[in-house]
Residue, then its C-alpha position, 0 to 999 in steps of 0.5 A: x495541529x501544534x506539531x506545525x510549530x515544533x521545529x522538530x516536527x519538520x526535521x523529521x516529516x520534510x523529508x518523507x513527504x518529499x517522498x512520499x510526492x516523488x513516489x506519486x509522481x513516478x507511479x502516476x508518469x508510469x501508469x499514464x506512459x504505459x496505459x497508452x501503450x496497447x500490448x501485443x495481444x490486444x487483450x484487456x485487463x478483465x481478459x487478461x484477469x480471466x486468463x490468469x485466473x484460469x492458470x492459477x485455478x483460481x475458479x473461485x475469485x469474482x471480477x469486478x469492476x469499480x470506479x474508482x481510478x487507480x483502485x484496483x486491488x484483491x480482496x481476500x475476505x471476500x475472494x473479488x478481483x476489483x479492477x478500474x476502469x483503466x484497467x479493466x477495459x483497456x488492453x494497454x501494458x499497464x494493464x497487463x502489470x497491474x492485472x498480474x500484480x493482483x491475482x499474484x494477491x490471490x495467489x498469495x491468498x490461495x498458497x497461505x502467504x504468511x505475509x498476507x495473513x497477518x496482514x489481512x489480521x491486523x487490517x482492523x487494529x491498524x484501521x483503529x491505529x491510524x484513527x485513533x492514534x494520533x488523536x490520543x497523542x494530542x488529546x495526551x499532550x493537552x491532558x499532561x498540561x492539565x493532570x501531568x503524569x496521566x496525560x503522559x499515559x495518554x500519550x503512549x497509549x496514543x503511540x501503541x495505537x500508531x505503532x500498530x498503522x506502522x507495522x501494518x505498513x511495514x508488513x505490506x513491503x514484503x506483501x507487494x514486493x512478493x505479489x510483484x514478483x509473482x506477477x512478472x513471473x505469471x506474465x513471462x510464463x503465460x507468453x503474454x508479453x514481449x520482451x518490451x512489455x515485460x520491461x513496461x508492465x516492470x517499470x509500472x510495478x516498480x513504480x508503484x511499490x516506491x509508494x508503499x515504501x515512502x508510506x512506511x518512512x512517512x508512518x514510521x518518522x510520524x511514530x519516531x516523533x511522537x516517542x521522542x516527544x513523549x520522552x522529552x515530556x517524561x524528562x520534565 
């Protein structure tokens, strides 16, 4: 990509990718220090999603369990709890946090979160935008070079389809922030953890909600530069 020669590319997306690398590095210091730590109960990630399930008479969300490390999420289309390995067989505080964290999704889900709808609605054109976008930008660039104002069409068009990646980032704040919350609430009600715990399974929620922020900063200085460069070009 020729951004990486435009001085004004680095000025903008340095400092997000600093970032986003620090965000990285605490969720994964967080995670591995509290997956070492067993909770008071003994009780793993699927027992305790059993369990906080049951409190929240969410009978009819599946549980399953993936492969992938660190890709436990809900999903609300289908109405699945997917947990890691990590997560689902080990009865650690991190666990317990990112148990939580998700059915707080699937409590979301269930009371008609406002965040989480449109969210949920957008996950198709922000999909298209991520892809698409960027390549309509550089395909924009060489078009302008060739054909001038249309190519500049090109471009904008490229922009509209990367604003749409960034709100749906942008949406995702509230969604996270929110699902943590409810998560450290169920975990204090339930009495399944310690004052202690609750303090580890807090550190590994904050930890991981740093990293949806600096995807926003990151998603949001890649779109402010790319509609700079479209008005410089419409000033030539």
């Amino acid at each position: 990509m020729f951004f990486l020669f435009d001085p004004m590319w680095f000025l903008f997306m340095i400092p997000p990718f600093i970032f986003v690398i620090y965000a990285q590095v605490k969720v994964n210091s967080a995670f591995k220090k509290y997956s070492r730590v067993r909770n008071m109960h003994g009780v793993t990630g699927a027992e305790v999603a059993g369990t906080l399930l049951r409190d929240n008479e969410l009978d009819d969300v599946r549980l399953e369990r993936i492969k992938t490390k660190l890709g436990d999420h809900y999903d609300p289309r289908n109405k699945v709890l997917r947990l890691s390995p990590e997560v689902y067989s080990t009865p650690s505080v991190a666990a317990l946090g990112i148990v939580a964290h998700e059915i707080g999704h699937a409590v979301q889900d269930k009371s008609g979160y406002a965040f989480l709808r449109f969210r949920t609605a957008l996950v198709p054109a922000a999909n298209i935008g991520s892809q698409l976008g960027w390549i309509c930008v550089i395909i924009g660039l060489f078009l302008y070079l060739l054909a001038g104002e249309f190519g500049l069409t090109v471009v904008w068009a490229g922009i509209f389809l990367f604003a749409l990646a960034v709100l749906f980032s942008l949406i995702t704040l509230p969604v996270e922030f929110n699902a943590s919350n409810r998560a450290l609430h169920m975990l204090r009600g339930s009495g399944l953890v310690s004052v202690e715990e609750y303090s580890g399974a807090r550190a590994v929620l904050s930890a991981a909600a740093l990293t949806y922020v600096a995807a926003f900063f990151m998603a949001l200085a890649q779109l402010m530069y790319f509609v700079l460069l479209a008005i410089g070009l419409g000033r030539r």
